[in-house]
N, C-alpha and C positions, 0 to 999 in steps of 0.2 A: 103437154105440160108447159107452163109458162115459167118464165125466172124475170126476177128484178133484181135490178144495181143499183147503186149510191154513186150517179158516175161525177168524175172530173172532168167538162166539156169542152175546158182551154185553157192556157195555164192561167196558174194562181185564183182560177175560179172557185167559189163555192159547190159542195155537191149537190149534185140533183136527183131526187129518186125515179127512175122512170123503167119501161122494160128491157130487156137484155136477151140477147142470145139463148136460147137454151142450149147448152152446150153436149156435144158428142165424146165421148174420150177417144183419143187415138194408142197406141198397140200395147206401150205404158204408162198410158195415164189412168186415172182413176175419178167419175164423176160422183163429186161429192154431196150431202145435205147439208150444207152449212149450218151449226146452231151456233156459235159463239166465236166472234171475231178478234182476235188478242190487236189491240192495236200499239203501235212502235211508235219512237217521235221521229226516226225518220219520216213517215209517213207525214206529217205534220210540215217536218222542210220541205218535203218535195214541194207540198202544197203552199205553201207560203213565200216560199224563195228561190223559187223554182232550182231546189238546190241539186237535183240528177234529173238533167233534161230527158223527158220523157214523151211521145208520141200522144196527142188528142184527137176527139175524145179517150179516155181510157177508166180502168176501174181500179184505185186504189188498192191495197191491202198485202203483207206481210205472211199473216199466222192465221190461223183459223182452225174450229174443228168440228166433225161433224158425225157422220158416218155414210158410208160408202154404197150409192145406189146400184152405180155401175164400174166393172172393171173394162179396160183396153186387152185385145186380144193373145197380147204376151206378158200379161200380168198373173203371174202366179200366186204372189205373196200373198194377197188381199183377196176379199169375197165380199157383197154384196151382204152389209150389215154389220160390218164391222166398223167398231167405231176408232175414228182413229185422228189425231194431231197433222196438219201441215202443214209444212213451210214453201214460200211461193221459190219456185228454182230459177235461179238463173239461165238453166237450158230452156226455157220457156217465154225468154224475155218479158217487152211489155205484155203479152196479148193480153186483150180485155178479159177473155175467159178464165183466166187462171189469177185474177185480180180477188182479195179475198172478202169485198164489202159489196156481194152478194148473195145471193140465196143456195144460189148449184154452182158449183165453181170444178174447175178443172185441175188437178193435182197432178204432178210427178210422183210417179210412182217410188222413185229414188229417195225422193225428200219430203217423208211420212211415216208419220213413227202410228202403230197401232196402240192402245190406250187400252187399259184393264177395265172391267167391269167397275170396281172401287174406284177409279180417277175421276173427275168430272170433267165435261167439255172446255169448263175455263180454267182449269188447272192446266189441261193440253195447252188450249188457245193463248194462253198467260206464259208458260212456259218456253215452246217450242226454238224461235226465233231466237230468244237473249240467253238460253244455255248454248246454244247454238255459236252464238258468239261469243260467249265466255271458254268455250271449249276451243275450238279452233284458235282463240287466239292465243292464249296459253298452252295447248299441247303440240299446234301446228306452228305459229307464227313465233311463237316465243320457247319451242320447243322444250317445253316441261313433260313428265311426265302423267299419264293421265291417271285416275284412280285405278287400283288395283283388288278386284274381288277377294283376294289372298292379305291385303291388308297394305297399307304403303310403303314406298323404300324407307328405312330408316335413314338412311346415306342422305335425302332430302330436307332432314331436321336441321342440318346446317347452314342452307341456303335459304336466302330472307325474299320473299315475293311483295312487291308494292303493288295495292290494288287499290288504285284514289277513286271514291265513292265509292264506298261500299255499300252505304246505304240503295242506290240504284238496284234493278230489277237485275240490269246485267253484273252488277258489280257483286249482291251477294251471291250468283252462280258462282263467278269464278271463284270467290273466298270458298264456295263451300267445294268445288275440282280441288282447286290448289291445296287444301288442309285435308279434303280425301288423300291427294295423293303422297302427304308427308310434309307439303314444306312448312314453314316459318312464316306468318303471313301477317302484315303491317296494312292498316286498312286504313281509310278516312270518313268521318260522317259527320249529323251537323250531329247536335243534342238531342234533337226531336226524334231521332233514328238512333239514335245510338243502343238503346236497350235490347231491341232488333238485331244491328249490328254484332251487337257483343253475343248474342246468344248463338252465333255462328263459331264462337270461340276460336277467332284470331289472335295475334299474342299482342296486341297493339293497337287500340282504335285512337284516330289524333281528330281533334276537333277540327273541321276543315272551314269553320263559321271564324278561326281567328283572325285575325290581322295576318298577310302573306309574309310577312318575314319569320313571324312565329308558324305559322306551318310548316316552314324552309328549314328555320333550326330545327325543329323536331325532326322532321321527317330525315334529314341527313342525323339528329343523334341517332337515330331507331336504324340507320344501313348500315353499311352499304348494302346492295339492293343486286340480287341474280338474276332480274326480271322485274318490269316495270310497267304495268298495264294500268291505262288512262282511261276510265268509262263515262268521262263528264265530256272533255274536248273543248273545253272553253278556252278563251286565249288567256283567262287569270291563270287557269291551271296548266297550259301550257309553260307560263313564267315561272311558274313556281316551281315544274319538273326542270325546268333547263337548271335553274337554281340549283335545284338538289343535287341534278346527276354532271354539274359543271367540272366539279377536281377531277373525275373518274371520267369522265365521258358514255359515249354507247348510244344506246338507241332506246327505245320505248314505244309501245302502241297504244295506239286509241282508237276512238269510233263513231270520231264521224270527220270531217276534211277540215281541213284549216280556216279561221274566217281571216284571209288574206295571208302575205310572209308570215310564219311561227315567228316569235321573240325569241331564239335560241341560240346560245352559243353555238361558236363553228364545231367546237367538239362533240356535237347531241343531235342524234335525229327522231325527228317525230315521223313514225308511220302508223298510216292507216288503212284497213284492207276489208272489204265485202266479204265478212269471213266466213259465212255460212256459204257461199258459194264455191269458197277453196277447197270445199269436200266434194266438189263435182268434178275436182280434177283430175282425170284416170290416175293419178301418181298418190290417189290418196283416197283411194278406193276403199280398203279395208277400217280404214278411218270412220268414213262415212257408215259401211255398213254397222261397227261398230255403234258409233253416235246414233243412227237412226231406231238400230236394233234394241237400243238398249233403253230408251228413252221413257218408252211404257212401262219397262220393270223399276227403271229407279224413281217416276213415279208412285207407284203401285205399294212398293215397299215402305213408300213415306219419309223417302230420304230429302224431301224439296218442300217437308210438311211448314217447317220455319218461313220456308220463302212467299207460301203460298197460305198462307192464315188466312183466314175472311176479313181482317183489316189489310190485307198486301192487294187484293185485287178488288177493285172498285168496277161495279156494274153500272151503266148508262145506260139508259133505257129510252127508249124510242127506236129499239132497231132500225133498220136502215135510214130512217130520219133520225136517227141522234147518232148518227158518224159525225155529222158536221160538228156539235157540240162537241162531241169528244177528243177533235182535231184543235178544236178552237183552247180546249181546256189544257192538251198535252203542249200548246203554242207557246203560254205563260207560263207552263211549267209544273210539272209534279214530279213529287219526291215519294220515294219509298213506294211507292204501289202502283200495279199494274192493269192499265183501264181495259176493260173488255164490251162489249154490245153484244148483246141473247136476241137468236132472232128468233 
């Protein structure tokens, strides 16, 4: 059998479609049929800014979802035909084969969530990745509670969650974690999103298209604030959090690295972390099983129905020739919705 990639042949180049590896799984891995590739705007920096130095040639790609040709010799979980979500692992680093802007690609067994009959490939490909970080950073990094099958703390009604851009892919995940799991939750969006937004039923959407001093007042009348998740990362909105969280001090996360010093007062830290990889941590094992195990059912159930409507995920077409357009379009920017390529 043969396989093709979308490869990157040195940095900041354009991609090129040409043949690839047909790849073998090893003991836990799983060889996949790619059909649908969710793409991320990381993917977009790497390529453009060379913003996480990376080894060339190589093969781009984040999420993807397919269904499972071949399993690795210590692979129980999975069987040949089962269609399933994944996310590229960190234990895997760069290699080309496990890059997800080709045709059979290579998977962690670990970091694969199986998909119901009723999900579609780009509800998986769409979703995997940015709940991925909306969870970890919120139940690991900012140590919140995560949703509860039994129903949420009440005890969490108290405490007020800042989630700027909510309108983003990863932003309405977390609003919709954070209000599964009880709390109080203060969002941002432009206008154009906001109807969106609101129908996640936050207790607070603030127009994030004002003038920065009027986001500043709002957002500090609507706290103080028990947690403070950043899903834009820009250095406007880095100003504006130092602003808000200045009287009080603390810290806040985001997602993606600073473009140069943060503007922040000495009392405020901005961090940022590869949060889908923090469940590779042996210390956070259960975590992981959890989030990975669970991912197919709260698809399935329709609980991600709002986030993933046929206006939230945008198809590009030209599979493996239309990754380049799709990088080039995530480069200028999109709001509210999540690009995918059907191969």
């Amino acid at each position: 059998m043969s396989n093709q990639a979308a490869w990157m042949k040195e940095e900041k180049a354009n991609l090129v479609v040409d043949t690839a590896e047909f790849p073998v799984p090893e003991s836990n891995e799983l060889l996949v049929k790619n059909a649908v590739i969710g793409l991320n705007p990381i993917e977009a920096k790497i390529q453009k800014l060379s913003l996480i130095p990376i080894p060339y040639p190589n093969i781009l790609g984040l999420s993807f979802a397919g269904t499972v040709e071949k399993v690795g010799s210590s692979v129980t979980a999975f069987k040949p035909g089962d269609r399933v979500a994944v996310e590229r692992s960190s234990a895997m680093g760069m290699k080309p084969t496990s890059g997800a802007y080709q045709k059979y690609v290579i998977a962690d067994s670990r970091t694969t969530s199986k998909l119901e009959d009723n999900t579609t490939f780009e509800a998986g490909a769409a979703t995997i990745v940015n709940l991925a970080t909306a969870a970890v950073a919120l139940g690991i990094s900012l140590k919140l509670d995560r949703p509860n099958p039994t129903g949420p703390n009440p005890a969490n009604k108290a405490k007020k969650v800042l989630i700027y851009g909510g309108s983003s892919s990863v932003g309405g995940f977390a609003i919709n974690f954070a209000i599964s799991a009880g709390y109080t939750v203060i969002t941002t969006s432009s206008p154009a999103n906001s109807a969106t937004v609101n129908s996640l039923q936050p207790a607070r959407v603030i127009d994030h298209t004002q003038p920065a001093e009027t986001i500043v007042a709002e957002l500090k009348a609507a706290g103080p604030y028990d947690a403070v998740f950043d899903t834009i990362g820009l250095p406007t909105v880095t100003t504006i959090l130092g602003q808000v969280l200045a009287e009080t001090g603390g810290e806040y996360y985001t997602t993606i690295p600073p473009f140069g010093p943060p503007n922040l007062p000495a009392n405020v830290q901005r961090r940022m972390e590869s949060y889908p990889s923090i469940m590779e941590r042996p210390e956070y094992e259960e975590f992981r099983e959890w989030f990975y195990g669970s991912l197919g059912q709260y698809l399935g159930t329709g609980r991600a129905d709002k986030l993933l409507a046929p206006e939230k995920i945008e198809k590009i077409a030209g599979g493996l020739g239309g990754l380049q357009g799709a990088l080039d379009k995530l480069d200028k920017g999109v709001s509210g919705k999540k690009l995918v390529v059907e191969l």
